[in-house]
N, CA and C atoms as a LAMMPS dump frame, in Angstrom:
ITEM: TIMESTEP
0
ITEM: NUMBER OF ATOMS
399
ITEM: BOX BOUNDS ff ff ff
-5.0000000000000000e+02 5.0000000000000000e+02
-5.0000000000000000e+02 5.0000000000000000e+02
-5.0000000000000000e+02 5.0000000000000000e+02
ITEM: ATOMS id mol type element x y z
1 1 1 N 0.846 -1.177 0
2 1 2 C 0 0 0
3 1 3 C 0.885 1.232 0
4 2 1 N 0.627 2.562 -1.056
5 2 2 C 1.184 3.169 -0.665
6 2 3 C 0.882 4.547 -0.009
7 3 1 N 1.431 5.708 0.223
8 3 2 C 1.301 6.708 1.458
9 3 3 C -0.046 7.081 1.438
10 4 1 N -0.799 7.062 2.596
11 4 2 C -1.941 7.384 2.859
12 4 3 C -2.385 8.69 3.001
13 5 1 N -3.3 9.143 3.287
14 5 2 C -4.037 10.819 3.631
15 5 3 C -3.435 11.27 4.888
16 6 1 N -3.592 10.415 5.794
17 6 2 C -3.537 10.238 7.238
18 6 3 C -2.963 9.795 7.792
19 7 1 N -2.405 10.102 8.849
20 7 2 C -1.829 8.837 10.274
21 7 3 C -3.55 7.834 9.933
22 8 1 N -4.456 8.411 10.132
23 8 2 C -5.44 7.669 10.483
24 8 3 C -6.224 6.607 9.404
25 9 1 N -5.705 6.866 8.579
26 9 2 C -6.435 6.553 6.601
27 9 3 C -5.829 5.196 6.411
28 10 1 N -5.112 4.917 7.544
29 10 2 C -4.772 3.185 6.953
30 10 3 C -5.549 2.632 8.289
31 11 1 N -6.518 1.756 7.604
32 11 2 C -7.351 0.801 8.543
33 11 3 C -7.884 -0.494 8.276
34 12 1 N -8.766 -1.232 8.999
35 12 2 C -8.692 -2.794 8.836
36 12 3 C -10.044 -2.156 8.387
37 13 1 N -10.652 -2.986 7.245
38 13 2 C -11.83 -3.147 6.71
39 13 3 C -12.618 -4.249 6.981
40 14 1 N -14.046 -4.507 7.908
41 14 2 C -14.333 -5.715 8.318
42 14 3 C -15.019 -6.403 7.144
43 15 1 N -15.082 -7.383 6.682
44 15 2 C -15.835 -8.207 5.26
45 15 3 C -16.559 -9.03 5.685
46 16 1 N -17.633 -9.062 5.313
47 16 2 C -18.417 -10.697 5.291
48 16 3 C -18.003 -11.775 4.703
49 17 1 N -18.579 -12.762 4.445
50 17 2 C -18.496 -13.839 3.85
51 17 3 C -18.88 -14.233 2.437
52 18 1 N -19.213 -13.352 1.636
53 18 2 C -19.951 -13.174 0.403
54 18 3 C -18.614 -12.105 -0.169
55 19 1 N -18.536 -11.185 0.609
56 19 2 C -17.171 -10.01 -0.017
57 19 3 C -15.813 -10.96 0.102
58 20 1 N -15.4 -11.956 1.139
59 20 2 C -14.348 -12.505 1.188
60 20 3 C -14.631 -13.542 0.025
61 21 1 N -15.581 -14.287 -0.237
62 21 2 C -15.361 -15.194 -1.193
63 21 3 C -15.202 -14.367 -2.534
64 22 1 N -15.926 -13.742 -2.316
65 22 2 C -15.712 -12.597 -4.377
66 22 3 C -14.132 -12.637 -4.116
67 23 1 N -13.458 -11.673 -3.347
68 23 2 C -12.353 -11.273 -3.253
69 23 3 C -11.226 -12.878 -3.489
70 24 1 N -11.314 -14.199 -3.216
71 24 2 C -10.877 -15.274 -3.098
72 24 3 C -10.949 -15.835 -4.886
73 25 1 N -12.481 -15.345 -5.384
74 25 2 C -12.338 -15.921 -6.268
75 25 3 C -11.822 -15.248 -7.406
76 26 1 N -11.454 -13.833 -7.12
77 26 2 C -11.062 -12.888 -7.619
78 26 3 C -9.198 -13.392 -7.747
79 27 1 N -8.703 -13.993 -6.768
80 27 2 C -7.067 -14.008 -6.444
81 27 3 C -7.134 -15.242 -7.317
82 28 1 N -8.168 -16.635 -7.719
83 28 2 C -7.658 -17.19 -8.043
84 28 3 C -7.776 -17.204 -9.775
85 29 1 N -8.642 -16.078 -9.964
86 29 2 C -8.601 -15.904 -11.582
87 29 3 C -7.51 -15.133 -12.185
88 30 1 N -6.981 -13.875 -11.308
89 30 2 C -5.966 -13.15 -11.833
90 30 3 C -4.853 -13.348 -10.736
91 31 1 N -4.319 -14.623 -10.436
92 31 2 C -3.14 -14.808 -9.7
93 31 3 C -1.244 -14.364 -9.988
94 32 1 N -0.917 -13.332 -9.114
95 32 2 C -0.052 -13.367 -9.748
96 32 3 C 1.397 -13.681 -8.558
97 33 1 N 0.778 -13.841 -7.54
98 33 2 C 1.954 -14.188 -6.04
99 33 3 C 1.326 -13.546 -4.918
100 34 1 N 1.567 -13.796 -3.773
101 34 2 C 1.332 -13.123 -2.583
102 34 3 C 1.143 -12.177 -2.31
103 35 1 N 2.375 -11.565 -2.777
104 35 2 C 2.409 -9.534 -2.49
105 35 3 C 2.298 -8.942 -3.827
106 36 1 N 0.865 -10.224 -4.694
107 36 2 C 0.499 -8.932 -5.619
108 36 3 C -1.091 -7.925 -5.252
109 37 1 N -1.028 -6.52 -5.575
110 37 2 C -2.212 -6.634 -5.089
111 37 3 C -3.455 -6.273 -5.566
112 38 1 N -4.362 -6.608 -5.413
113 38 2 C -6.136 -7.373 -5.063
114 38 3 C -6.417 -6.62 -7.18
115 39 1 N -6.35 -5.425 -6.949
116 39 2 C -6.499 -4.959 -7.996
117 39 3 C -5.194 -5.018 -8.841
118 40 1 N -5.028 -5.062 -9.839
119 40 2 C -3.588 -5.008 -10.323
120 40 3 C -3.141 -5.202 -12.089
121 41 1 N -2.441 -4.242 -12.726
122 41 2 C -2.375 -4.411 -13.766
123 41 3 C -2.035 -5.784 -14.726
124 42 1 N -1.729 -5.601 -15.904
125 42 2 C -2.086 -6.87 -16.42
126 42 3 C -0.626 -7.969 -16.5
127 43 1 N 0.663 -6.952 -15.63
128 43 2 C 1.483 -8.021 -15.246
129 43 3 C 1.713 -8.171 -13.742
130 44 1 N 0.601 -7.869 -13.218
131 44 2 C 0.939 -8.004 -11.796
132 44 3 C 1.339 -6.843 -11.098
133 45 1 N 1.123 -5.693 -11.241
134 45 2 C 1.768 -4.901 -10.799
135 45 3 C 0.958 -3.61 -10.202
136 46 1 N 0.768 -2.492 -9.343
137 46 2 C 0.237 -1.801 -8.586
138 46 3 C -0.408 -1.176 -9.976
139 47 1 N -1.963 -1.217 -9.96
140 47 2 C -2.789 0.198 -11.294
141 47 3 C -2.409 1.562 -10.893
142 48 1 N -2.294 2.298 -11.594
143 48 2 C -2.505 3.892 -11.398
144 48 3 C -3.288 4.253 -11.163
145 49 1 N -4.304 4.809 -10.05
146 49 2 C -5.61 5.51 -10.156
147 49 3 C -6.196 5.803 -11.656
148 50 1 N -5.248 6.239 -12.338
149 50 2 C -6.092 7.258 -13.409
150 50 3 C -6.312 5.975 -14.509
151 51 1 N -5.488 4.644 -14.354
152 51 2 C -5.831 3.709 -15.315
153 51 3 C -7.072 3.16 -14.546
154 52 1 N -7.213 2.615 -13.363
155 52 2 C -8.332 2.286 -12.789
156 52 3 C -9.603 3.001 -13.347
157 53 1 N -9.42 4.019 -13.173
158 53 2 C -10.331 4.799 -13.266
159 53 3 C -11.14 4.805 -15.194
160 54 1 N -10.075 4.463 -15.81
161 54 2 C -10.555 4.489 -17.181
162 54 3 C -10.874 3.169 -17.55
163 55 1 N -10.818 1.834 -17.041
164 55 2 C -10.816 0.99 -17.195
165 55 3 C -12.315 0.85 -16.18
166 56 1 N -12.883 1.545 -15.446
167 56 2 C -13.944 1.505 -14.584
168 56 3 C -15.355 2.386 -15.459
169 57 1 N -14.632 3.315 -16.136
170 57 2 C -15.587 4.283 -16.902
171 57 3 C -16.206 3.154 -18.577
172 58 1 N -14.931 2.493 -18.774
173 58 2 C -14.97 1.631 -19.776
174 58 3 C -16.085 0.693 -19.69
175 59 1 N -16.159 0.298 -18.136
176 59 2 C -16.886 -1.156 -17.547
177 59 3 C -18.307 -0.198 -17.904
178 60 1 N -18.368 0.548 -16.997
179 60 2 C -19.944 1.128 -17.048
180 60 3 C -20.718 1.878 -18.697
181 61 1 N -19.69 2.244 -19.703
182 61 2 C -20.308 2.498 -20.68
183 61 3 C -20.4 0.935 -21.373
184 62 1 N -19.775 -0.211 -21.509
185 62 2 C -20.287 -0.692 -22.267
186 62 3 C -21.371 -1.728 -21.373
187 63 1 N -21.493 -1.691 -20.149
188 63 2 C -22.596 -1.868 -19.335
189 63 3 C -24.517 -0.351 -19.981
190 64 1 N -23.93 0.454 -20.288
191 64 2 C -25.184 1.197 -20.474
192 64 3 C -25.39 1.745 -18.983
193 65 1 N -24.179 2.028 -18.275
194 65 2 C -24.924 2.796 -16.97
195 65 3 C -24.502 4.02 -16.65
196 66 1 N -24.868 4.749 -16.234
197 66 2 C -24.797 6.524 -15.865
198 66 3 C -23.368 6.178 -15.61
199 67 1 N -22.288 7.009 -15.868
200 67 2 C -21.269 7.36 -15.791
201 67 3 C -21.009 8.137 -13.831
202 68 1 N -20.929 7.255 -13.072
203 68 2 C -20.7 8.07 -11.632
204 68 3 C -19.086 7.688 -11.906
205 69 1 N -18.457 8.148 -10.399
206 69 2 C -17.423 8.707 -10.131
207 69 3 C -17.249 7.522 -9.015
208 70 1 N -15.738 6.972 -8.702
209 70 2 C -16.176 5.634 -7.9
210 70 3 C -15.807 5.96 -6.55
211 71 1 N -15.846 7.535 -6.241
212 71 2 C -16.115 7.681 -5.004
213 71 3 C -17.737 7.698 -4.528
214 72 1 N -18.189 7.591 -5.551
215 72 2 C -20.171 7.521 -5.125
216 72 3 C -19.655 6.274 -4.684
217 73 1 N -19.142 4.813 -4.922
218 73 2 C -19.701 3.79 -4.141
219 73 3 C -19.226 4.335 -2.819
220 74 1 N -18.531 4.903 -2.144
221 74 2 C -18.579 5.178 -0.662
222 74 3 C -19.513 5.972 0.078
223 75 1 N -20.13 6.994 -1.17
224 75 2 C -20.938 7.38 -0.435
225 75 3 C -22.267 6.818 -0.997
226 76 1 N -22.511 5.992 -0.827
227 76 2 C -24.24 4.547 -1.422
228 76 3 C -23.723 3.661 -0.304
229 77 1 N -22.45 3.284 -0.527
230 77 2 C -22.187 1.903 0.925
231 77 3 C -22.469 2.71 2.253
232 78 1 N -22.449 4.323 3
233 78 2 C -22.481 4.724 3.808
234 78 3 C -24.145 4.712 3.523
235 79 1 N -24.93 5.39 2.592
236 79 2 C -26.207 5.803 2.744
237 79 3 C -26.972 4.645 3.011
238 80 1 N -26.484 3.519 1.984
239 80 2 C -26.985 1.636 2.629
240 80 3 C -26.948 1.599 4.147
241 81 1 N -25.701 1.679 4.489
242 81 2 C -25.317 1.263 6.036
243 81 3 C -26.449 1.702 7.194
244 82 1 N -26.854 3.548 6.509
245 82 2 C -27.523 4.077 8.193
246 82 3 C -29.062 3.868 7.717
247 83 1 N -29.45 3.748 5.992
248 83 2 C -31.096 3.706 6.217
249 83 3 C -31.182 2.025 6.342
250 84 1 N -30.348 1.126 6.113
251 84 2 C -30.924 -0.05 5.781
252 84 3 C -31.015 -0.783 5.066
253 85 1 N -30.266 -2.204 5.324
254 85 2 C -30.327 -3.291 4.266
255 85 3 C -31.307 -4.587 4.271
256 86 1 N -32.098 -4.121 3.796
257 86 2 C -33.098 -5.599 3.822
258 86 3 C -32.313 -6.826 3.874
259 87 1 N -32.439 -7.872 4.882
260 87 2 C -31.653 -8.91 4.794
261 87 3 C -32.735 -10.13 4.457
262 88 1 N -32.125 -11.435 4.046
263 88 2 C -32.865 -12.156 3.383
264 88 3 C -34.208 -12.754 4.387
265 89 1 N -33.949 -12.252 5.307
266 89 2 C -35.177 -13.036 6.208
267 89 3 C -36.679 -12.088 6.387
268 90 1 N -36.095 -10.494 5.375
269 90 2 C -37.109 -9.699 5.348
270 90 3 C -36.87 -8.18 6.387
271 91 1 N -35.935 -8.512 7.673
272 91 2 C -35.711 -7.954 8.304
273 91 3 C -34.731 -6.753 7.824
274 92 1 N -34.846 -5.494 8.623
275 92 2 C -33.85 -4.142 7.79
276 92 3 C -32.93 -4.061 8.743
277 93 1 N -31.481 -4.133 8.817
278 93 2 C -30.279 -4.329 9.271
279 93 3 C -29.426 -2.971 8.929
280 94 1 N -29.484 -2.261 10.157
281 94 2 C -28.662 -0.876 9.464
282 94 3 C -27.401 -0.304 10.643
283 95 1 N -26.754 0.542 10.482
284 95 2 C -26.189 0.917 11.231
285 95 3 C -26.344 2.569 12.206
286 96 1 N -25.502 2.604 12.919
287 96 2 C -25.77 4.17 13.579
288 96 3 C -24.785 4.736 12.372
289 97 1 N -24.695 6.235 12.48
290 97 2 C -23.963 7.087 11.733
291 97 3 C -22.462 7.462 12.311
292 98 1 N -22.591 6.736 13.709
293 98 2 C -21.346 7.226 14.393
294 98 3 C -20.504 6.086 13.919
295 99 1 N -20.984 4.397 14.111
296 99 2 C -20.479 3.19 12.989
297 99 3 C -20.317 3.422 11.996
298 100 1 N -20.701 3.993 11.147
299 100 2 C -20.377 4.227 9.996
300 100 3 C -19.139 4.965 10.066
301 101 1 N -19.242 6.219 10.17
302 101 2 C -18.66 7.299 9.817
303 101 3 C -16.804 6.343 10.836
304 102 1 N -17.127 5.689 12.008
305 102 2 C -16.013 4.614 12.478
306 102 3 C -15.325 4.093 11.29
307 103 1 N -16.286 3.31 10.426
308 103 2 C -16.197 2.723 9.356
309 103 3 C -14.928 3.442 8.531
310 104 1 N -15.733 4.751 7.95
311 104 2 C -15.513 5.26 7.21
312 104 3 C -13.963 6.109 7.284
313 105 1 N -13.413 5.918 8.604
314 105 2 C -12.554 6.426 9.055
315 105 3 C -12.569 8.252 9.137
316 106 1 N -13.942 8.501 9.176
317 106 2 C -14.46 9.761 9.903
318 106 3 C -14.158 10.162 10.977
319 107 1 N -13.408 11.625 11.829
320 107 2 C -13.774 11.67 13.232
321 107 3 C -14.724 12.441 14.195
322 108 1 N -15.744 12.4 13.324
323 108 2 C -17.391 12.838 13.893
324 108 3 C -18.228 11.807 12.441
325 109 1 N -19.469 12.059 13.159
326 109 2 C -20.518 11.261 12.074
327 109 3 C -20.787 12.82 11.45
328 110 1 N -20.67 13.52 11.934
329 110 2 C -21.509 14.567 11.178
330 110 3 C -21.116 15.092 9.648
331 111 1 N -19.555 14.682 9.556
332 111 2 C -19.123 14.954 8.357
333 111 3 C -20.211 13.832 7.568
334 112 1 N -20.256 12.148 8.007
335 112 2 C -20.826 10.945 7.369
336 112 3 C -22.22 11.973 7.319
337 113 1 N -22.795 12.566 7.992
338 113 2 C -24.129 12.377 7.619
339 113 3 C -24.41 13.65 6.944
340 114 1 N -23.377 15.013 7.216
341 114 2 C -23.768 16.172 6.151
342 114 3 C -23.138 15.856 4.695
343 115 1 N -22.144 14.983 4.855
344 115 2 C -21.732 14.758 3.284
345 115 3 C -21.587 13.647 2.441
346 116 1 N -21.945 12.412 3.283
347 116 2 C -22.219 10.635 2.683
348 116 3 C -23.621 10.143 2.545
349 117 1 N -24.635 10.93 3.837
350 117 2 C -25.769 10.197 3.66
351 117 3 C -27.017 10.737 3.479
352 118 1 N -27.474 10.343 2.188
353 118 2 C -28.834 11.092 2.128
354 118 3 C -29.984 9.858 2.639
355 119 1 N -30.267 10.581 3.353
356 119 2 C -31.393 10.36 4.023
357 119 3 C -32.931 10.089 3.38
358 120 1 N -33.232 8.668 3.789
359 120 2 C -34.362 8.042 2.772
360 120 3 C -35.742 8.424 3.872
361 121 1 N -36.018 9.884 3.283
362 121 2 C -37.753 10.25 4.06
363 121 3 C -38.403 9.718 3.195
364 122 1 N -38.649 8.945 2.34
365 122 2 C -39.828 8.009 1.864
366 122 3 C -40.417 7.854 3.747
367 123 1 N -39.573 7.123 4.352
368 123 2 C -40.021 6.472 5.786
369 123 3 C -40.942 7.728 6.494
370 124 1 N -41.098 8.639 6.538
371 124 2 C -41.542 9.807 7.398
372 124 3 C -43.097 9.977 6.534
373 125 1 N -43.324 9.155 5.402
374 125 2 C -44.642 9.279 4.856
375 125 3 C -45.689 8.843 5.801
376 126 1 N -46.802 9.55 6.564
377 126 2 C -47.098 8.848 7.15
378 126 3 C -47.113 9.219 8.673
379 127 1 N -45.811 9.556 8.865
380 127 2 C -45.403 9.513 10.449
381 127 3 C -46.539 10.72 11.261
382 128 1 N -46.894 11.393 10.414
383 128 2 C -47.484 12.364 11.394
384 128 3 C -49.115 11.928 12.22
385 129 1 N -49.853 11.283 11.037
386 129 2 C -51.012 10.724 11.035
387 129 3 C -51.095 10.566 12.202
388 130 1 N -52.592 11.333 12.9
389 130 2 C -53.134 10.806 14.01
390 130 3 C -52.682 11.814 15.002
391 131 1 N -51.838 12.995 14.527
392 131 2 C -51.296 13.611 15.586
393 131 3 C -52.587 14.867 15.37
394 132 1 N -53.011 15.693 16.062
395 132 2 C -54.001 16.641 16.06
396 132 3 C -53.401 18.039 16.977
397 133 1 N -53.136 18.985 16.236
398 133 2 C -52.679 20.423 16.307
399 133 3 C -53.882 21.302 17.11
């Protein structure tokens, strides 16, 4: 890995069991040794952001999808995290904003929640009903 933002910007990322197997089956299609890493050009070797990045814009146009920026997936994995992930049993599984923003290697939630998470008021449809002014 190389130099980070931060003293604080290098951290352990926790994974499930669905992200560790992608990631597993990922090492054994493009294998290239131990200390190669996860992402990596086509001889094994550290990508450049800016090739990542064109090789990511590549994926989504000939996919047919809106052209985002692949810092939106951090801020969709944060906005997932605090409204809620339906899990397969039906139940919604979410986190606080202060976990997250932990996550996120934030040191307040408030940055996570004035600038990662928009907030799903679909839920507030409703909420007032029954109250009388």
């Amino acid at each position: 890995m190389g130099k980070t933002k931060s003293a604080t910007s290098k951290r352990t990322v926790p994974l499930n069991s669905t992200a560790i197997a992608m990631i597993e089956d990922l090492r054994k299609e493009c294998y290239f040794g131990e200390k190669t890493p996860l992402v990596s050009d086509e001889n094994g070797g550290f990508t450049k952001p800016v090739n990542l990045r064109k090789r990511y814009y590549r994926i989504l146009k000939a996919a047919k999808i809106e052209q985002k920026g692949l810092h939106s997936f951090r801020h969709t994995f944060a906005t997932n995290l605090v409204n809620g992930i339906k899990q397969p049993d039906g139940s919604i599984k979410s986190l606080t904003p202060k976990q997250v923003a932990d996550l996120l290697g934030h040191s307040t939630s408030q940055i996570t929640e004035l600038y990662y998470v928009k907030k799903d008021t679909s839920r507030l449809c409703g909420i007032t009903d029954g109250f009388e002014i």
